[in-house]
N, C-alpha and C positions, 0 to 999 in steps of 0.2 A: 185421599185418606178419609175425605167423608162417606164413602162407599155408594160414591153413583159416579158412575163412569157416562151415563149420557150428558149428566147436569153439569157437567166438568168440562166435555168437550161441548156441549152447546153456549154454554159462558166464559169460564177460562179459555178456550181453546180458540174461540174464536178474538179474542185481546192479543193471543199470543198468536195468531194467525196473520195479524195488522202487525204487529210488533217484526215479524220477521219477514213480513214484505218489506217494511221502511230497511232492514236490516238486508235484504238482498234473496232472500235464500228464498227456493222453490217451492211452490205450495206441495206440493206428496213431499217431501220431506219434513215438512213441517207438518204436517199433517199424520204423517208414520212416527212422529216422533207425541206427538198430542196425544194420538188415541192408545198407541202400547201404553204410553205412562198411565191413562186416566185405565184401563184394562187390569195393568197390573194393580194399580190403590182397588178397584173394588175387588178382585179376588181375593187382598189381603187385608182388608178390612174388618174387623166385628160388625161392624155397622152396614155393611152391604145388604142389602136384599138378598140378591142372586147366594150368597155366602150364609146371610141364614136359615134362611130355606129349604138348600141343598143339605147343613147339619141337621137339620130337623127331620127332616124327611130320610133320611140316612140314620137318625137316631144315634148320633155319634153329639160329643160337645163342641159347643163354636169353638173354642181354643184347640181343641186336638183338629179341627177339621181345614184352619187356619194353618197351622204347623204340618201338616200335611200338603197343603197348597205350597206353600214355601219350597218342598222339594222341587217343583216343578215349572216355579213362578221365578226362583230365583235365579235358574242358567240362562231359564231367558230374557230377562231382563238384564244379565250380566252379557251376553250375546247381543242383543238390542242398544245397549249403552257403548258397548264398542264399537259397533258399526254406524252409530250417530258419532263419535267420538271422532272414528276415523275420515267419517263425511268428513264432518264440519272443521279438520284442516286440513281435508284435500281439496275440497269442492270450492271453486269460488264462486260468491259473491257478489254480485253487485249490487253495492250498497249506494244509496239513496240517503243519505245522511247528509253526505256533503254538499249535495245539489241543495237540502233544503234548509242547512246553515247557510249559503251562499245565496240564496235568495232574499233574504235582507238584508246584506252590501250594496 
């Protein structure tokens, strides 16, 4: 939502990159699932670069040019949340969790 999509996956993305290794799940997974999300926050952004620029240069208003993103941002992001949705309770897991509560017993 702050409209940078590199700054999101080069700090958030890489927390939740460790985060879902302790948690099991495969890096391109987790990694398709980072960058759509941080792709989708700056095309829907006001605050984007990429999003202001593009209204400006098109001489259209950031809100109508935002609202128009939406027709095209949202299937697939509806498209993209379901097929992470459906991974992540078919695909297993092997989680590392237990091994590192069990290692101070």
């Amino acid at each position: 939502m702050i409209g940078s999509s590199w700054t999101t996956i080069g700090t958030i993305g890489v927390a939740m990159i460790s985060a879902g290794h302790v948690l099991g799940f495969h890096s391109g997974w987790l990694a398709g699932a980072i960058i759509s999300g941080a792709y989708f926050g700056d095309k829907v952004s006001p605050l984007s670069d990429t999003t202001n620029l593009a209204s400006s240069i098109a001489g259209a208003r950031l809100y109508d040019h935002v609202k128009y993103m939406l027709v095209t941002n949202i299937p697939a992001i509806i498209i993209t949340a379901a097929i992470f949705t459906i991974a992540g309770f078919t695909i297993h897991a092997n989680s590392n969790i237990d091994v590192l509560h069990n290692c101070g017993n």
